[in-house]
N, C-alpha and C positions, 0 to 999 in steps of 0.2 A: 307590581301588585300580584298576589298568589292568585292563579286558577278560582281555589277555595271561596276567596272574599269575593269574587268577580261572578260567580255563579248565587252567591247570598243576595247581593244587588238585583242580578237579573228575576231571580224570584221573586221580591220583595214587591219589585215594577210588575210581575206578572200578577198577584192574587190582589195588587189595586186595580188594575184593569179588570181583573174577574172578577171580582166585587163591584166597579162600578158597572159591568155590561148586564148583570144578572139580577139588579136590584129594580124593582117598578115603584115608582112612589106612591105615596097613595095619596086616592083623588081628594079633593079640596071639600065634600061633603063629608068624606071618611071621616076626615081630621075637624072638619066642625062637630059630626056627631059626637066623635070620641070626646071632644075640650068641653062638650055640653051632659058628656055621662049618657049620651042617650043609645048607646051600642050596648048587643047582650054581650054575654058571655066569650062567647066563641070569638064575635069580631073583636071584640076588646084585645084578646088575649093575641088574637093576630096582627091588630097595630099597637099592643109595645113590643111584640118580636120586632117589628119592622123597624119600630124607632131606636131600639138597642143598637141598631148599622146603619141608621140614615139619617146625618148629621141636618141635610135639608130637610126632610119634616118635620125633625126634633126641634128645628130652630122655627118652620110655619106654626105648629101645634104651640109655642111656646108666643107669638106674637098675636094667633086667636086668643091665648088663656088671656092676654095682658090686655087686648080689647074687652074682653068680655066684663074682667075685672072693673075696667071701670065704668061700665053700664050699670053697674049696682052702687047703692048709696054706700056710703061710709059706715053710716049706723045699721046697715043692713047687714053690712058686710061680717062690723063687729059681734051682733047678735048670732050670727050663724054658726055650726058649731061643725067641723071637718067632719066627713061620712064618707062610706066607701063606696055610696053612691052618688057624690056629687063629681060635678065638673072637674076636673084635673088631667093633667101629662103625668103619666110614670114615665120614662124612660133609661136604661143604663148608662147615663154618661156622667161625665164631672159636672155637669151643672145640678145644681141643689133642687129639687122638683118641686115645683109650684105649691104656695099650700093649700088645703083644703081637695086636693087628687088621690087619687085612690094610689096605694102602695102598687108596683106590681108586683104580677104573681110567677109564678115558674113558666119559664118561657119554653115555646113547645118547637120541636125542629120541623119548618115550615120546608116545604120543597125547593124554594130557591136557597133557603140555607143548606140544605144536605147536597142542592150543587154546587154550590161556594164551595164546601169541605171535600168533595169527590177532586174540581179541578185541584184544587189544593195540594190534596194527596197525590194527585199525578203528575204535580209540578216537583214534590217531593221526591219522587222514582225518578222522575227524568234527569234533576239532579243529580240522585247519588249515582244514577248510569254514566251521564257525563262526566264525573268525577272518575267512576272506576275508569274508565276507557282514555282518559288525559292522562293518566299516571306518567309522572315523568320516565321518558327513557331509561334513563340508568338504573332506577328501579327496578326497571320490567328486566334488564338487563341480570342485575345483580340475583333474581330470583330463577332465572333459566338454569337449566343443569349445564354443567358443565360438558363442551362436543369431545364427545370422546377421537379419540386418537388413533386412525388406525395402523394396524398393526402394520411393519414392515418387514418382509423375509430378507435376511440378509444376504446377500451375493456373493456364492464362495469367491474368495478372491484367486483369480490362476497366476500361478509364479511363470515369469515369461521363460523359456528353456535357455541355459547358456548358450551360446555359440565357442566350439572347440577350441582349447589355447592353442595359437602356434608356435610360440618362443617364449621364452622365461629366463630374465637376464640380471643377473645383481649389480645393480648400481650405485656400490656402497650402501649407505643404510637402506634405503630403497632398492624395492622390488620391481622391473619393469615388465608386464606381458601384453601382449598381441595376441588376440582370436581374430577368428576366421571371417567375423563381420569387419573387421581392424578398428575395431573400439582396444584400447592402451587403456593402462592404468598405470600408477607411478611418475606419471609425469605432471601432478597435478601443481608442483612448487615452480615449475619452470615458467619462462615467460611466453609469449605466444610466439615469440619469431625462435628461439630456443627450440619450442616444442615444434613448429613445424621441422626445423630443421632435425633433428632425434628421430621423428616420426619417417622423415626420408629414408636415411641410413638406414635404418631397420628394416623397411617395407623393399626397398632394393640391392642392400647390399653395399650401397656406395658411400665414395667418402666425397666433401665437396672439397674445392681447393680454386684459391683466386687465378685470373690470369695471369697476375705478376709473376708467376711459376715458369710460365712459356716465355719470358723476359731471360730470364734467367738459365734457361736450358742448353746454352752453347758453352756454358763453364762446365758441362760435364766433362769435356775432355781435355780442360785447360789445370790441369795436376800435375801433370809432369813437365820439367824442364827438358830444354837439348842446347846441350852443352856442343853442337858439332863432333861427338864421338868420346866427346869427355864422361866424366861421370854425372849422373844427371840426380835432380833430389825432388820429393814431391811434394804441393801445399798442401795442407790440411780443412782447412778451411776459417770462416765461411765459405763455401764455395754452393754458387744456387739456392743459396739460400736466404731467406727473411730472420731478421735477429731483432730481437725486442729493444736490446739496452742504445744510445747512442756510442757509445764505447766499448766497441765491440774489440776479444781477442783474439790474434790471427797466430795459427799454428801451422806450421812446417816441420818438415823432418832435416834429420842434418843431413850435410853431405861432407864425405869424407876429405879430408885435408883443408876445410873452408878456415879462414882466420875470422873472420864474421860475417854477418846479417845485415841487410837494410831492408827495409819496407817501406814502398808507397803507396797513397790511394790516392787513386781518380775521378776524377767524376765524368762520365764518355758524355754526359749532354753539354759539358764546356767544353768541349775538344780535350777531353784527359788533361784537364788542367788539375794539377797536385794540388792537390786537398791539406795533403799530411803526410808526412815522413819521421822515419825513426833516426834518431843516432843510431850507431856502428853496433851490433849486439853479438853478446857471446854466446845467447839462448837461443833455443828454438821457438821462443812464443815474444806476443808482441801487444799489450793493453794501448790503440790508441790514447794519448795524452789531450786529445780535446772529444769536444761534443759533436759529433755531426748531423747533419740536418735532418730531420724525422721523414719519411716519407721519398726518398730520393734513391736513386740505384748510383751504386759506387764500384769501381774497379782495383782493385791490389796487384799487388806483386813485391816480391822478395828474390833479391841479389846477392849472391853467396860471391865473398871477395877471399880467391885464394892463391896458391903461390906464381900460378900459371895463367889466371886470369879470372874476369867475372862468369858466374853460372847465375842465369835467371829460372826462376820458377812462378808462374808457367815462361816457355818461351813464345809462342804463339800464338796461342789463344787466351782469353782473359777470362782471370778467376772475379766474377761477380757477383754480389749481394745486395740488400737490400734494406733500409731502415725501416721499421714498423711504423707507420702513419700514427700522427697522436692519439685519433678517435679511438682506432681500432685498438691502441695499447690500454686507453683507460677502459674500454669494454670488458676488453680481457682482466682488468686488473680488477675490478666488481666482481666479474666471473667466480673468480681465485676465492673470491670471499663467499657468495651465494650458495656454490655449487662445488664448494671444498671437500674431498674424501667421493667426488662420483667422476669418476674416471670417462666412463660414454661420453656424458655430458662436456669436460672439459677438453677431452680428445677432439673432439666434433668441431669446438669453436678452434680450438689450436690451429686446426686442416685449415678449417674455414678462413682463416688470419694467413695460411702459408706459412705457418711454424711448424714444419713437419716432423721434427725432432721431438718436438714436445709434445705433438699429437701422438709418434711412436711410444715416446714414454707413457703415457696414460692408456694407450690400449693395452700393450702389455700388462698392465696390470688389471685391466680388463678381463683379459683371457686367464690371468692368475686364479682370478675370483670367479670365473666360469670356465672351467677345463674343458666342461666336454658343451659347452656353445659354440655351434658351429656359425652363427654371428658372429659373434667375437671374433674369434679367430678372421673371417672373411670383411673385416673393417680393417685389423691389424695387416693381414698380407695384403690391399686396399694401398694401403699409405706405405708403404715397405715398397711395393711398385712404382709407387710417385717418386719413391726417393731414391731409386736407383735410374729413374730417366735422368735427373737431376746433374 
């Protein structure tokens, strides 16, 4: 139900209440005089005001007229002819007003009627005050001014100062530098163990390299043969070194007056038990003819058979190498793909695997691409070092 209707009700209950408390009836001699015509003017005229709003006298004066009525004969009654000063009820209501009563006349505003109309009026006001003041919310909302806004000064924004670069190095298509904070750039494509490792190199100068390196360090002086005073001839390699392919080939130099070649490998953790051997060769090179096992250290050696007898090379010491473990070769073999055309990058991992050859070749071209970086250069003589302990 609306506010609106609900405040129409409560007034309606309030001017009957004000009506009833403000109304006095009039006394029982009043309303005989009046049913008998016997009041002047004045009073007359002040009980039909009365009976205009007061259903109870209007219905007493009405059952006086109807006693009175028939204390007169019938033939009396008929002979009589209606006057305006005989016996009768005027009243304003729906009932038809008795006959032979006086019309009434212009009713006059008595004091308890002008308080009837005063409460009235002020039930009126109090009304439309409650109405203004219930006004639904949103209303009241929608009529407010709009909060204005206040203003905001905007805050120069400060650019933070660089910190100085300390190196600048091309890395194939990519740029790599180092400031003074050692915030890097160009290393954003790499992955995280990649990038730490990049990020070492640079910051110290070094190159990394497995232990399998120190495995391998006693074939640095197992190159030459001794023939006991004969002619002596030297191998080539692998020697100290890690080789990617399972089929690796072994190179030696000749020696003079040989009629041919043979080659063996070992394996020193079965007690140099032959792995592989060559037929009789008229070359100086030699593609083993199987696979050997990934991740395992191997021994060689090549025997020059000539008119005087055989020449070994090495005679003493043993030329050793090493097979690339599977993991590390498919690493590398991604690598190749990722980070194809960036030399740093692929140098790094090569050391890192104990490919030292192939880490040489990629800084060289390193130092190609940056002549006057004195990093470059200082990773390239780095691994040039490693490979002459070897």
């Amino acid at each position: 139900m609306k506010p609106g209707h609900d405040a129409l009700q409560a007034l309606r209950a309030n001017l009957q209440t004000a009506a009833e408390t403000t109304l006095v009836h009039l006394p029982h001699e009043q309303l005989v005089a009046y049913v008998g015509g016997r009041l002047d003017d004045v009073d007359r005229e002040l009980a039909e005001s009365h009976l205009e709003v007061c259903m109870q006298c209007v219905a007493q004066a009405q059952h006086l007229n109807v006693s009175a009525a028939r204390s007169v004969s019938i033939a009396d009654t008929s002979a009589l002819s209606p006057s305006p000063q005989s016996s009768g009820v005027a009243w304003h209501t729906r009932l038809e007003p008795a006959p032979g009563l006086p019309k009434p006349r212009r009713r006059l505003l008595t004091p308890k009627l002008a308080a009837a109309i005063a409460v009235l009026a002020l039930l009126l006001i109090a009304v439309a005050l409650w109405l203004r003041t219930n006004k639904p919310a949103q209303e009241i909302v929608d009529q407010l001014p709009a909060p204005s806004q206040p203003s905001i000064t905007p805050v120069p924004e400060t650019k933070p100062t660089s910190a100085p670069v300390l190196l600048t190095l091309n890395d194939g298509s990519e740029k790599i530098t180092l400031d003074a904070q050692g915030n890097f750039t160009g290393l954003e494509a790499l992955s995280p163990a990649d990038m730490r490792l990049v990020k070492s190199a640079l910051q110290t100068g070094k190159v990394l390299t497995p232990e399998t390196l120190k495995e391998l360090r006693d074939s640095a002086g197992a190159r030459m043969g001794d023939a006991g005073g004969k002619a002596t001839f030297e191998v080539l390699g692998p020697v100290g070194r890690v080789v990617v392919g399972v089929r690796p080939t072994f190179r030696w130099r000749s020696l003079s007056g040989a009629i041919s070649y043979r080659v063996t490998i070992t394996d020193p953790a079965l007690d140099y038990k032959e792995i592989a051997a060559s037929r009789a060769l008229d070359d100086v090179k030699w593609t083993v003819d199987r696979a050997l096992e990934r991740g395992r250290l191997y021994a060689w050696q090549v025997i020059a058979h000539t008119g005087s007898g055989d020449v070994k090379a090495p005679e003493a010491a043993e030329a050793k190498f090493k097979v690339l473990d599977q993991s590390t070769a498919d690493d590398l073999a991604r690598a190749r793909k990722v980070y194809a055309g960036r030399p740093l990058v692929l140098g790094l991992l090569y050391a890192e695997a104990g490919l030292l050859d192939e880490a040489e070749r990629e800084f060289l071209a390193m130092v190609a691409a940056n002549p006057q970086s004195p990093i470059a250069k200082s990773l390239l003589g780095e691994v040039q070092a490693k490979m002459r302990r070897l």
